[in-house]
C-alpha positions in Angstrom: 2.6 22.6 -20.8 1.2 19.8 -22.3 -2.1 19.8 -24.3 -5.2 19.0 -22.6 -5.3 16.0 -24.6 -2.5 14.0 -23.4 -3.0 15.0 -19.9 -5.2 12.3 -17.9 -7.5 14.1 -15.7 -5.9 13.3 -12.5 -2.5 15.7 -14.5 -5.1 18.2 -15.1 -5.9 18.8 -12.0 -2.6 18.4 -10.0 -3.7 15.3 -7.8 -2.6 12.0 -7.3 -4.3 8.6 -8.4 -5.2 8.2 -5.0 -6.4 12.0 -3.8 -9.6 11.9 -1.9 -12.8 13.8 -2.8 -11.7 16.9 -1.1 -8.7 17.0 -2.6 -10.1 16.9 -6.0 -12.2 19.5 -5.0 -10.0 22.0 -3.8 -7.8 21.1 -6.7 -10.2 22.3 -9.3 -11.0 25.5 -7.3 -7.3 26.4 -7.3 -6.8 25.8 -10.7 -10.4 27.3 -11.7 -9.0 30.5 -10.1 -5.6 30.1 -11.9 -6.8 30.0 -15.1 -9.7 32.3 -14.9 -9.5 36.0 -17.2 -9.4 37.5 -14.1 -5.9 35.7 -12.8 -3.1 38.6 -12.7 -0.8 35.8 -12.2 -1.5 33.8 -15.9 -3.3 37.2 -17.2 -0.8 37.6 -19.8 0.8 34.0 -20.4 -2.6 33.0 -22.9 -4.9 33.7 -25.5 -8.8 33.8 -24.4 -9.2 31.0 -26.5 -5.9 29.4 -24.1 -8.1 29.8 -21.2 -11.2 28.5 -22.3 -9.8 25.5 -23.7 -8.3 25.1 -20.2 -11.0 25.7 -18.4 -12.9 23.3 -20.2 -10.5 20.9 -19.6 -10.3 20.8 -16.1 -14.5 21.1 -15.6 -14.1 17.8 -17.5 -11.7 16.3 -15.4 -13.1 17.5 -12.3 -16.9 16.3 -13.2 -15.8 12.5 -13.8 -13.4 11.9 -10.5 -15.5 13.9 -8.0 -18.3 11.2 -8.9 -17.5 8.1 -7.8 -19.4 5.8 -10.3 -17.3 8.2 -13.1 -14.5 7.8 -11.6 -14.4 3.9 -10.9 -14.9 3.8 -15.2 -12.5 5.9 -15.9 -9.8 4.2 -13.7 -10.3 1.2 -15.4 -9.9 2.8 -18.8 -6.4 4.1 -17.3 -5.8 0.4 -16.6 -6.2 -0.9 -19.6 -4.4 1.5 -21.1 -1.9 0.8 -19.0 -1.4 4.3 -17.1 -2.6 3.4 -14.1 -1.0 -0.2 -12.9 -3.6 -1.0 -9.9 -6.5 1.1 -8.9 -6.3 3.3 -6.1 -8.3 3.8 -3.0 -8.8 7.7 -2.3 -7.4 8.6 0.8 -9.9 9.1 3.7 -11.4 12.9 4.2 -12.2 12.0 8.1 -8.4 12.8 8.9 -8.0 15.7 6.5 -11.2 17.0 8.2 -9.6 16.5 11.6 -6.3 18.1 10.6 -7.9 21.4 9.6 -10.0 22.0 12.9 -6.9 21.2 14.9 -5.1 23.4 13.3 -7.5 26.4 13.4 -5.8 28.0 16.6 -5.4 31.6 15.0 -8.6 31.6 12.6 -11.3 28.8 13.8 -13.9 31.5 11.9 -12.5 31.5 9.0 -11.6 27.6 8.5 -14.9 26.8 9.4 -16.6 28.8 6.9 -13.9 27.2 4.3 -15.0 23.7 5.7 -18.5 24.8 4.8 -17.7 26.3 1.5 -15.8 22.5 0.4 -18.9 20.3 1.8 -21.2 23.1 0.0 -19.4 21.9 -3.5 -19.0 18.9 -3.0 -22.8 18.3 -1.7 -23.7 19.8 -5.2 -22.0 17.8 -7.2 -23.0 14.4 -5.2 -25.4 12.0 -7.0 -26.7 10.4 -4.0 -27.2 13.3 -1.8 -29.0 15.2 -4.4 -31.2 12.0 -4.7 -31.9 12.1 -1.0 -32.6 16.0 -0.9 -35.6 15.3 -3.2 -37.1 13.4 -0.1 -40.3 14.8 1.1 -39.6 13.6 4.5 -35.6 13.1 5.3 -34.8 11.2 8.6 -32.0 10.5 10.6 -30.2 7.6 8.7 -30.7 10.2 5.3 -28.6 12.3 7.7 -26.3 9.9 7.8 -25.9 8.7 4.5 -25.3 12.4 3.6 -22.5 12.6 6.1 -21.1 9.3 5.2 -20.8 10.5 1.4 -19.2 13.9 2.4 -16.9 11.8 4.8 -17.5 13.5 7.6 -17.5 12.2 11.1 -19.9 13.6 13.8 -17.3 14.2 16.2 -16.3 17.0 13.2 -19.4 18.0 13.0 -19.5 18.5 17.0 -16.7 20.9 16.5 -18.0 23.0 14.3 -21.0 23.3 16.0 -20.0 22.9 19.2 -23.6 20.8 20.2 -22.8 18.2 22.4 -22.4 14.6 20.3 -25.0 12.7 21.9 -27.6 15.2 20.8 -26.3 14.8 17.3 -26.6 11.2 17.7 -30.1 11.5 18.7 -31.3 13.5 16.0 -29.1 10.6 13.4 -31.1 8.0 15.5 -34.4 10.0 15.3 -34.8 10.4 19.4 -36.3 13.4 19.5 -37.4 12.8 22.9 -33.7 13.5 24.1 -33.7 17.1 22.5 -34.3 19.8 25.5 -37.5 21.2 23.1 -38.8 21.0 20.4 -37.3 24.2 19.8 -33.5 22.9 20.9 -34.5 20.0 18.1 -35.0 22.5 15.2 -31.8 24.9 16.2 -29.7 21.8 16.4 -30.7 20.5 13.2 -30.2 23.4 11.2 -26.8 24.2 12.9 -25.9 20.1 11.9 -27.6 21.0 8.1 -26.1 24.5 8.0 -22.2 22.7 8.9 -21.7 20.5 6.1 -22.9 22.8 3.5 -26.7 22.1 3.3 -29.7 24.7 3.2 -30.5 24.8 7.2 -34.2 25.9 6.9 -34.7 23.3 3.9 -33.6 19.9 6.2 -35.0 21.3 9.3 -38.1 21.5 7.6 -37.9 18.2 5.9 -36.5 16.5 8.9 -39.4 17.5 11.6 -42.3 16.1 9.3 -41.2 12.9 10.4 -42.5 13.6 13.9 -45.9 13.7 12.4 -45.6 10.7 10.1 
């Protein structure tokens, strides 16, 4: 294996010039896990030191190309170095989302709680929804910007959820008045939050103030 300093991040982590956020993500959990002391399956192929140095390495990688400002900079330092020929547009999440819950025949459970546990992550590690969670007040088109980051569609969303998609569409469009109650409103909303990896009780809360303002 190469040492950590000739590899370019996208080697470090296994993923293409191209890979979309999700990829990256579940890239650098694979690998995390890999590499960790408690790996049986590396366990006895390197030093503690090995690992850490590892470790290290692919934290770094993975904190500058899950952000896309990072990322965009250090493209164009592959470019002018002349590893990367032309940058790359990541490849959309909307259709990896898509693939996964049509393929969850056998354990729908499961994959959606894996769905949940990716948007979690990423949703951590996003600039701009972080920004937006700091809202005291958080309306629909926040709601939307959030999805729009994660690349999630609301048809997904509808799956997952399984509330019908022109309620969803209300509460993005901040029409309460089509929610059966104010009760409905709230249960949707934190089922919508709770889908894509964000604290349910936290955007409910946040969300329903605007009702007052």
């Amino acid at each position: 294996m190469k040492r950590l300093a000739e590899q370019n991040f996208y080697k470090r982590l296994g993923v293409g010039f191209d890979a979309s956020p999700f990829e990256i993500n579940s890239a650098y959990k694979e690998n995390n896990q890999l590499y960790h002391e408690d790996s049986l399956v590396t366990y006895s192929l390197f030093s503690r030191e090995e690992r850490e140095e590892i470790l290290t390495g692919l934290k770094e990688a993975y904190s500058t190309l899950i952000d896309e400002e990072k990322r965009s900079q250090y493209d164009q330092s592959l470019m002018e170095c002349g590893i990367l020929k032309e940058k790359r547009t990541p490849h959309d999440d909307r259709k990896r989302f898509r693939l996964i819950t049509s393929d969850s025949k056998n354990s729908p459970g499961n994959t959606v709680l894996r769905m949940r546990d990716e948007l979690k992550a990423r949703a951590t590690s996003n600039t701009v929804i972080q920004e937006i969670l700091t809202h005291e007040v958080l309306w629909g088109r926040d709601l939307i910007r959030i999805r729009d980051e994660l690349g999630v569609s609301l048809e997904i969303i509808a799956e997952m959820t399984k509330i019908r998609t022109i309620f969803l569409r209300a509460i993005e469009d901040d029409e309460f008045e089509k929610a059966p109650s104010r009760m409905f409103l709230k249960s949707f909303l934190k089922a919508y939050a709770q889908s894509i990896g964000l604290d349910a009780d936290f955007v409910a809360s946040r969300y329903l103030k605007t009702m007052n303002v």
